[in-house]
C-alpha positions in Angstrom: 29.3 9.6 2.1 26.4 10.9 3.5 24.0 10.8 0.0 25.4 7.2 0.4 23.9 7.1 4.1 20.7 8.3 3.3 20.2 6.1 1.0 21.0 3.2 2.5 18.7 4.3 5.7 16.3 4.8 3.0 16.0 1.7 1.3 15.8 -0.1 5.1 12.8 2.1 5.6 11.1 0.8 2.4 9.8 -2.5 3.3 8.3 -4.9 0.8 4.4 -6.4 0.6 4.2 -9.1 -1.2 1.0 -9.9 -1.2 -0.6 -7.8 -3.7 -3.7 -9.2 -5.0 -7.1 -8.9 -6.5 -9.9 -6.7 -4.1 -13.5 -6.5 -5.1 -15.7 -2.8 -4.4 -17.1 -4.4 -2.0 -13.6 -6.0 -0.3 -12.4 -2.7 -0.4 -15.2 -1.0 1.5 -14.5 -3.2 4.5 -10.6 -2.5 4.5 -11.4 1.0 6.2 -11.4 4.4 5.5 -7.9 4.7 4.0 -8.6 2.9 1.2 -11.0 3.8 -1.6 -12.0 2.3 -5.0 -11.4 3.8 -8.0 -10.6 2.9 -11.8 -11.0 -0.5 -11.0 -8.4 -0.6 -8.1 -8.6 -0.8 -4.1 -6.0 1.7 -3.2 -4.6 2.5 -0.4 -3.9 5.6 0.9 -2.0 7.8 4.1 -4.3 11.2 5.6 -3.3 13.8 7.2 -5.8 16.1 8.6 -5.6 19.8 7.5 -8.0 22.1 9.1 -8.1 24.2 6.1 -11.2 23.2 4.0 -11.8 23.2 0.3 -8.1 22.4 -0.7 -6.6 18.9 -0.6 -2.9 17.9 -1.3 -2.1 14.6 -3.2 1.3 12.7 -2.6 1.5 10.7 -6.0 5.2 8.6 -6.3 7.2 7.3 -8.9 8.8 4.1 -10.0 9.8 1.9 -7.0 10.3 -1.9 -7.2 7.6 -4.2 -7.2 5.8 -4.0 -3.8 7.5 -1.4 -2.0 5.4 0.1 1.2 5.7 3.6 -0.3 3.5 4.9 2.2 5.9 3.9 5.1 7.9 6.5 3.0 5.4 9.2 2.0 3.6 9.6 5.2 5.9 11.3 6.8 6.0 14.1 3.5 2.5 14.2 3.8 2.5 15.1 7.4 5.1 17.5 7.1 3.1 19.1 4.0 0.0 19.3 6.2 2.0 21.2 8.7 3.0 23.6 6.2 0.0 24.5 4.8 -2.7 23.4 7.1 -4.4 21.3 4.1 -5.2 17.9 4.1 -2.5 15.7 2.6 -2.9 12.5 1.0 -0.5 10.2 0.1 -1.4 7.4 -2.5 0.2 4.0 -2.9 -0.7 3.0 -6.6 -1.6 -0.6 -7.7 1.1 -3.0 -6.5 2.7 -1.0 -3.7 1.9 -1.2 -0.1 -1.8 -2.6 0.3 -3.2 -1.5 -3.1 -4.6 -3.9 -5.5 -3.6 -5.2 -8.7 -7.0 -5.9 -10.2 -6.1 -4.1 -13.8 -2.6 -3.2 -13.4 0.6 -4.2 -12.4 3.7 -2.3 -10.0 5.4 0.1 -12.1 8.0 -1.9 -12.1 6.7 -4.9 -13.0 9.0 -7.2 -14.6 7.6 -7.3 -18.4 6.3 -3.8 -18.1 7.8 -0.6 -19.6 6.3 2.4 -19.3 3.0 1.7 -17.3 2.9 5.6 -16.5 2.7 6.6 -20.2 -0.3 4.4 -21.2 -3.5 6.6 -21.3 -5.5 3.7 -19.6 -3.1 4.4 -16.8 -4.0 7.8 -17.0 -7.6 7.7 -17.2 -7.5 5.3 -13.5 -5.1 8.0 -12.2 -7.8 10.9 -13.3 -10.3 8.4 -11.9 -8.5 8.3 -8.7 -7.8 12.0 -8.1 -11.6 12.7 -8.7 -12.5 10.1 -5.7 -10.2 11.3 -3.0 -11.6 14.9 -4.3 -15.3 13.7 -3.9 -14.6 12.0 -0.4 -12.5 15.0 0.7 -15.2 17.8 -0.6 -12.1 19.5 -1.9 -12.7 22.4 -4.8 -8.7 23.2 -5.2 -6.2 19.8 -5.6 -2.8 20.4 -5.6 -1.2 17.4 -6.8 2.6 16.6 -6.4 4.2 13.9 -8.4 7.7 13.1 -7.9 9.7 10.8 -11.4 6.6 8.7 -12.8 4.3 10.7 -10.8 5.4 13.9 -12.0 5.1 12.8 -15.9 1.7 10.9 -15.3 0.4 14.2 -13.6 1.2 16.3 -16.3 -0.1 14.3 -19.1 -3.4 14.4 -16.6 -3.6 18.0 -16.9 -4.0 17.5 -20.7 -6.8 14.9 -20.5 -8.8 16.0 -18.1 -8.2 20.1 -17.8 -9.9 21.0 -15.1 -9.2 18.3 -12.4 -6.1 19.7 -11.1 -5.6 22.9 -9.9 -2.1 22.8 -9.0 0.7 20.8 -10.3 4.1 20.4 -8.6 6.4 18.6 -10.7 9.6 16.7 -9.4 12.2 15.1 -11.3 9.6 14.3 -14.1 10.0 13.4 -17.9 7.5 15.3 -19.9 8.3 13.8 -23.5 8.1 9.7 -23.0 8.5 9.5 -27.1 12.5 11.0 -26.8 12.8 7.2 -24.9 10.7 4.8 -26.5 9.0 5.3 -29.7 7.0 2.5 -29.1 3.3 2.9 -30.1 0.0 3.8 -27.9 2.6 5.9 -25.5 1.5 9.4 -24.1 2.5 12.5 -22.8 2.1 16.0 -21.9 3.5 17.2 -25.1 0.7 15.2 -26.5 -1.6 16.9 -25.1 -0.6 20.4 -24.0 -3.0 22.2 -26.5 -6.1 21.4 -23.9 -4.0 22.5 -21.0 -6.0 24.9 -19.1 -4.3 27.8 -18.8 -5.8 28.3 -15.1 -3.6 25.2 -13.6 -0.6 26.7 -11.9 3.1 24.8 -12.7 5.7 24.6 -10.7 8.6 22.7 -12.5 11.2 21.3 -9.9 14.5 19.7 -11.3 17.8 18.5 -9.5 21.2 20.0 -10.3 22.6 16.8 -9.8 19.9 14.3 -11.4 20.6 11.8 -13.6 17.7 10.2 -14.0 15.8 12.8 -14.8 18.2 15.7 -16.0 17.9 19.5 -16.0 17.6 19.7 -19.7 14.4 18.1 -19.5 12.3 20.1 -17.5 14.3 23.2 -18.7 12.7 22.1 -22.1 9.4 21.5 -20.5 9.3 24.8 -19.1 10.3 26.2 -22.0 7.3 24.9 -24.0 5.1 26.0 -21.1 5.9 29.4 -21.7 5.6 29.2 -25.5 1.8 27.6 -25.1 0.9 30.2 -22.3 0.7 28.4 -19.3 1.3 29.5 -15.9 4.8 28.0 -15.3 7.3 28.2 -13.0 10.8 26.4 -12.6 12.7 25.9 -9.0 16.3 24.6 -9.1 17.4 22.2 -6.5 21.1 22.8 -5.8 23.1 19.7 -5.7 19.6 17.8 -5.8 19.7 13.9 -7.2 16.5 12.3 -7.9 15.9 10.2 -5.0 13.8 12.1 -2.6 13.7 14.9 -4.8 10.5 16.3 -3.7 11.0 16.2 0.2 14.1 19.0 0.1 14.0 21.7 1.6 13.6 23.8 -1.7 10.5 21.7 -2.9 9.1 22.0 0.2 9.5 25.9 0.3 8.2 25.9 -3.1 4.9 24.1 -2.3 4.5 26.1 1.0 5.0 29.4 -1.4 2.1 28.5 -3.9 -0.3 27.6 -1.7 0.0 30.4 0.6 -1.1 32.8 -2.6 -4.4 30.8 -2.9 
C-alpha cells in the first residue's frame, strides 16, 4: 500500500510540458544560465551549488513519458546529493522533457521510437553534453549517475569516450541492449568494454525487487566487469523496485561512500 502511495504522489509531482520545440544557440543563450547548448540541443538543466571545487555530480534519468518535467523530480536528488558530498550537482532534463529542445531528437519515449538510448548518435550528444556542463563547471572529476536509460547510456559512454567520466553510478540499468532487440545500428557497453579505462570507478546498483530491470542483469554486468579488469562494485537494494531506484537510502549511502575516498 504504501509503494502504491508513493507512486501515486509521484506521478502528481511529475507534471507535463508540452511544448517542446526547436531552440537555436543563440535562443538558448538568452534562456539563462540553466540551460546550455550542446550536441545540437538547448537543454535544460537544475544546479546545486557545492563548495567543493574540481568535482561535479551529473543527475542523468531514464525513460519517462513524452514531456515529463523530470527536473521537478530530480532537483530535489540533486540537492540532497550536494548536501552529501558538498559537490556541485546537476540534474539534466534530456531532449523532450521539461524545457529541453527537440532540435535532433525526440523524448525517449517517443511514440515510434524504440531504443533512443542505444543509438550511438544518442551517445555521442550525451558525451557532447557531459563535456559542456564539465567546461562551464571547470570540473576535473565527473561523477555521473544514471538511473534505467541513463544508467545503460552512461555506461556505453564510458566505452566511447574513456576518459570523460570519472565515476559511474549505475541504477537499475541494462548493460546488453542486443539480449532485447537485435535490431541493427544498436549499442552497448558490452560493445564497447575493451576501451573501458580501467581508471573509471563502477558502482553497480540493482533492486531486489525490480522487474524492469532485474538482478540478473547487472549481476551479469558485474560479472564481466571483473573478468575485463575494471574497478567494479555491486550494491544490493533490499526490497528495491525500479522507480526511484537511485534516491534510496542505500544508493544514496553508496554515492556519499565513493566520493568521500576521492
Amino acid at each position: 500500500m504504501k509503494s502504491k502511495v508513493f507512486i501515486y504522489v509521484s506521478l502528481i509531482f511529475l507534471t507535463l510540458n508540452l511544448h517542446a520545440q526547436k531552440v537555436s544557440h543563440e535562443e538558448c543563450l538568452e534562456k539563462g544560465d540553466n540551460y546550455i547548448f550542446a550536441g545540437g540541443e538547448c537543454i535544460q538543466y537544475f544546479k546545486s551549488k557545492g563548495d567543493r571545487g574540481g568535482y561535479l555530480n551529473i543527475i542523468v534519468h531514464g525513460t519517462w513519458p513524452d514531456g515529463t518535467n523530470t527536473l521537478g523530480r530530480y532537483s530535489i536528488f540533486a540537492e540532497t546529493l550536494t548536501l552529501n558530498t558538498d559537490i556541485t550537482t546537476v540534474a539534466v532534463a534530456l531532449p523532450g522533457y521539461s524545457d529541453s529542445s527537440t532540435n535532433n531528437f525526440t523524448a525517449l519515449a517517443h511514440e515510434g521510437v524504440k531504443n533512443l538510448a542505444a543509438k550511438e548518435e544518442y551517445i555521442n550528444f550525451l558525451g557532447e553534453l557531459i563535456s559542456e556542463l564539465k567546461d562551464r563547471f571547470e570540473a576535473k572529476t565527473v561523477t555521473y549517475i544514471g538511473h534505467s536509460a541513463g544508467a545503460m547510456m552512461g555506461a556505453t559512454l564510458t566505452g566511447i569516450e574513456p576518459n570523460l567520466i570519472n565515476n559511474a553510478i549505475l541504477v537499475g540499468g541494462r548493460y546488453d541492449i542486443h539480449q532485447n532487440d537485435k535490431s541493427p545500428g544498436l549499442i552497448s557497453i558490452v560493445d564497447v568494454i575493451n576501451k573501458v579505462s580501467k581508471k573509471t570507478k563502477f558502482i553497480l546498483i540493482y533492486g531486489e525487487n525490480d522487474k524492469i530491470s532485474p538482478p540478473e542483469i547487472t549481476k551479469d554486468f558485474y560479472n564481466l566487469a571483473i573478468k575485463k579488469d575494471l574497478d567494479a562494485k555491486i550494491v544490493e537494494v533490499k526490497k528495491g523496485v525500479h522507480l526511484d531506484l537511485d534516491m534510496t537510502d542505500t544508493s544514496l549511502e553508496a554515492i556519499t561512500k565513493l566520493l568521500e575516498e576521492e
